[in-house]
N, C-alpha and C positions, 0 to 999 in steps of 0.2 A: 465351682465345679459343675460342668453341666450333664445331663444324664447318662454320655454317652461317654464320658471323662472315669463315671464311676466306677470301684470296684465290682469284680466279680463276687458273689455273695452265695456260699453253697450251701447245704441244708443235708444232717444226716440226724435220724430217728427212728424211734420206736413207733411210729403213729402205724404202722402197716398202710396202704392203698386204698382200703373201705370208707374211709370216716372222712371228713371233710377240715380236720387240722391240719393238714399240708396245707391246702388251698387256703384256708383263712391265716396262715401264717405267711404265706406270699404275697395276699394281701397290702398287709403291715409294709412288707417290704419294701411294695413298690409303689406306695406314699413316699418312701426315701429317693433319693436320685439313682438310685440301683436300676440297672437296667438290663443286668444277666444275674440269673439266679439259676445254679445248675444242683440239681439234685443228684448226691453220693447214691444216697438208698435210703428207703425208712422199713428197710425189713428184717432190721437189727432187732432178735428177739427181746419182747416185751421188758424192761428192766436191766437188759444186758450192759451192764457198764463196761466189763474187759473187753469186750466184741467193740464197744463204742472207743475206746481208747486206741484198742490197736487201729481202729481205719483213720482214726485220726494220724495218727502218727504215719500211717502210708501215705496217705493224700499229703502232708506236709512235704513230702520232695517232690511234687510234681503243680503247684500251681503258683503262678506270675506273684513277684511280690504285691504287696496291697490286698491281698484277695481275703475274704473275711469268711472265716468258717462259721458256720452255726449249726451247732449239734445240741440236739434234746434229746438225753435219753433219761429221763429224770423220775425215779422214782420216789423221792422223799417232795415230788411237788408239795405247794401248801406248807411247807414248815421254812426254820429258820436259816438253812445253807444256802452260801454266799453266794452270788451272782457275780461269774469273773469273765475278765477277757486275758487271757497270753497274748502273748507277743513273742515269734519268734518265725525265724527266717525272714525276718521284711512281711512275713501274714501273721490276722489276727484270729483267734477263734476265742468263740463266745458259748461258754456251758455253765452248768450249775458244780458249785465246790462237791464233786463227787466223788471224786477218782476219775473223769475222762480223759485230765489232762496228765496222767500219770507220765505215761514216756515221754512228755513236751517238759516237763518239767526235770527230765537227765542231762538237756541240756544247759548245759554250761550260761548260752545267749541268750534264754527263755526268762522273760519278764512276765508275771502275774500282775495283776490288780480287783480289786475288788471294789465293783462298781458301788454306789452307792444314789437315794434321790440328792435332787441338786437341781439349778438353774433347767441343766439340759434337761433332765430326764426326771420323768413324777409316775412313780409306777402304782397303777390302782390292786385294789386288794382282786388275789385271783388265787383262790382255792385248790384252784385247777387246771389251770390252763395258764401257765406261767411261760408257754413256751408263746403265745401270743402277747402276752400283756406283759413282761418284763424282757423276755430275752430277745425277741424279735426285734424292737426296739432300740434294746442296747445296740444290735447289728444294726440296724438304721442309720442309728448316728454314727458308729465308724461310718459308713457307706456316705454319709449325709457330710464328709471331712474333720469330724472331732478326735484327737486322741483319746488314746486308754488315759491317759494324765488328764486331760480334763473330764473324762466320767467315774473316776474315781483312784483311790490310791492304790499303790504301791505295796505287796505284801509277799511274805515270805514262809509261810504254809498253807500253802494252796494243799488238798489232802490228796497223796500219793500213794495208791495201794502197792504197797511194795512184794506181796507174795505175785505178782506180776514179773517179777525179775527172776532171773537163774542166782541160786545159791550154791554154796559147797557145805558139806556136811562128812565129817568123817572120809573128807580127802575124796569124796564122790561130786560132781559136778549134779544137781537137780533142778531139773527144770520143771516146767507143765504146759496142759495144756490150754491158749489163750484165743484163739479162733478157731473155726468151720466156714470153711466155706462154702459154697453151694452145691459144690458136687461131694459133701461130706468129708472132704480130707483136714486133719486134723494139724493144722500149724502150732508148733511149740515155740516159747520164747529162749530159745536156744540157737544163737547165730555163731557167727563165726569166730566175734570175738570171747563168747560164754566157751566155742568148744577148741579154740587155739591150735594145738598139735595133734590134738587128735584127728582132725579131718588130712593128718598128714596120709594117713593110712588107711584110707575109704573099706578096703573089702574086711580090714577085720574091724572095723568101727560097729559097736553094739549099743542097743538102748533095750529098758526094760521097763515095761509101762504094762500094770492092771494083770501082773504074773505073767506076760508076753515078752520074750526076746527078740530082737527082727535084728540081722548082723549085716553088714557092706548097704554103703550107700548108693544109690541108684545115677543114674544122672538123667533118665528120664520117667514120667509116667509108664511107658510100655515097657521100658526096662523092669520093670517091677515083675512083668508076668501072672496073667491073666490069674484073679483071684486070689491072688500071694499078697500079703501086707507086706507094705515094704516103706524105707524111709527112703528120702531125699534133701538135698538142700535145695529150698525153694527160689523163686524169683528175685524176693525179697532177704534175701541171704538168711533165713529161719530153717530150722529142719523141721519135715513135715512128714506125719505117718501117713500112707496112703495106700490104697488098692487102685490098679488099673481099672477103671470103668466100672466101678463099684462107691459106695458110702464105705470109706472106713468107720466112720460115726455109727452108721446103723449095725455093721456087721461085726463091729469089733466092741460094741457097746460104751464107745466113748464118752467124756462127760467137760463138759467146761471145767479147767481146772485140775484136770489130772496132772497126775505126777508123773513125770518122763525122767530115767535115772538114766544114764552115762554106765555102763558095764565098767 
């Protein structure tokens, strides 16, 4: 395979922009025959594992098969959780056994592994910086032509935060809340298939979240009405609480993980 044969290799993190672990993990990468490496973002806040799952699971329908994800959002660096790669849709991605790969792992196609040393790969002791010296690496060698099958096995609890999914309870549909995005709107994991027939009926469709009711679904930002909290179903077919040209996060005192209840 030669440099220009290689996959794409993308990179999403908690490093922020400041520090120079972006660049020394690009580094690494492009000792491998990688020759495009496109940065998601690294300004997934500090520790955020559900924020890092959900962009995984977005970016997973939008890039060429072979393309190899590489996401650190790793706060139990230095200890003993597993170093995996998935496999699914024809791309790989490479995280630490955290929960990142939660929604990669509903599907059905979704192969895990759990890297391990061996011929390929001899990972040195790192305290702290595991996103250089083990997981960068691991991304290498996919990049460099090795299977998930030849850097390690086959496994079947990869760990899956499941309060990430919509439940029912007492015949109520509950959700929460799982992203922010940059303009503060609050996406719930609440699609189309968690809300069924009730999107049959948009104007009397009701949610109640943090003792707030918001009722009919919008179809756009500006439909919402300057300063009104209002829901929608988004892009990504999620319903999302939002204020027209405002933070619903700041002004409605949202929190990762809120509860979103179905009226």
């Amino acid at each position: 395979m030669t440099r220009q044969d290689a996959p794409m290799i993308t990179l999403t993190s908690d490093f922020g922009l400041k520090d120079y672990f972006v660049g020394v993990i690009k580094g690494v990468l492009f000792q491998s025959k990688a020759s495009r490496v496109l940065d998601i973002t690294h300004l997934v806040e500090k520790h955020d594992i559900a924020s890092g799952a959900f962009i995984l699971r977005e970016i997973s329908h939008y890039f060429a098969p072979g393309t190899i994800h590489l996401a650190i959002i790793d706060p139990g660096v230095g200890t003993m959780r597993r170093k995996l790669i998935a496999k699914h849709a024809n791309q790989f991605f490479v995280a630490p056994d955290n929960g990142l790969f939660s929604y990669l792992l509903k599907y059905e196609t979704c192969e895990v592994f759990e890297v391990k040393e061996g011929p390929l790969l001899q990972f040195q002791k790192s305290p702290t910086f595991a996103g250089r010296d083990h997981f960068a690496p691991i991304a290498a060698s996919l990049a460099n032509g090795h299977s998930p099958e030849e850097l390690g096995e086959k496994i079947s609890d990869a760990l899956c935060i499941e309060a990430l999914f919509p439940n029912k309870k007492e015949g109520r549909t509950m959700g929460k809340i799982v992203y922010f995005d940059h303009f503060g709107n609050a996406i719930t994991n609440l699609n189309h298939e968690a809300l069924g027939e009730k999107l049959l009926d948009p104007d009397s469709f009701c949610v109640n979240f943090k003792g707030k009711k918001l009722q009919g679904i919008k179809e756009s930002y500006r439909a919402g009405g300057e300063g009104q909290p209002s829901i929608l179903m988004n892009s990504s077919g999620f319903l999302e609480i939002f204020i027209s040209c405002e933070s619903a996060r700041k002004t409605l005192n949202l929190n990762l993980m809120d509860d979103v209840v179905i009226c």
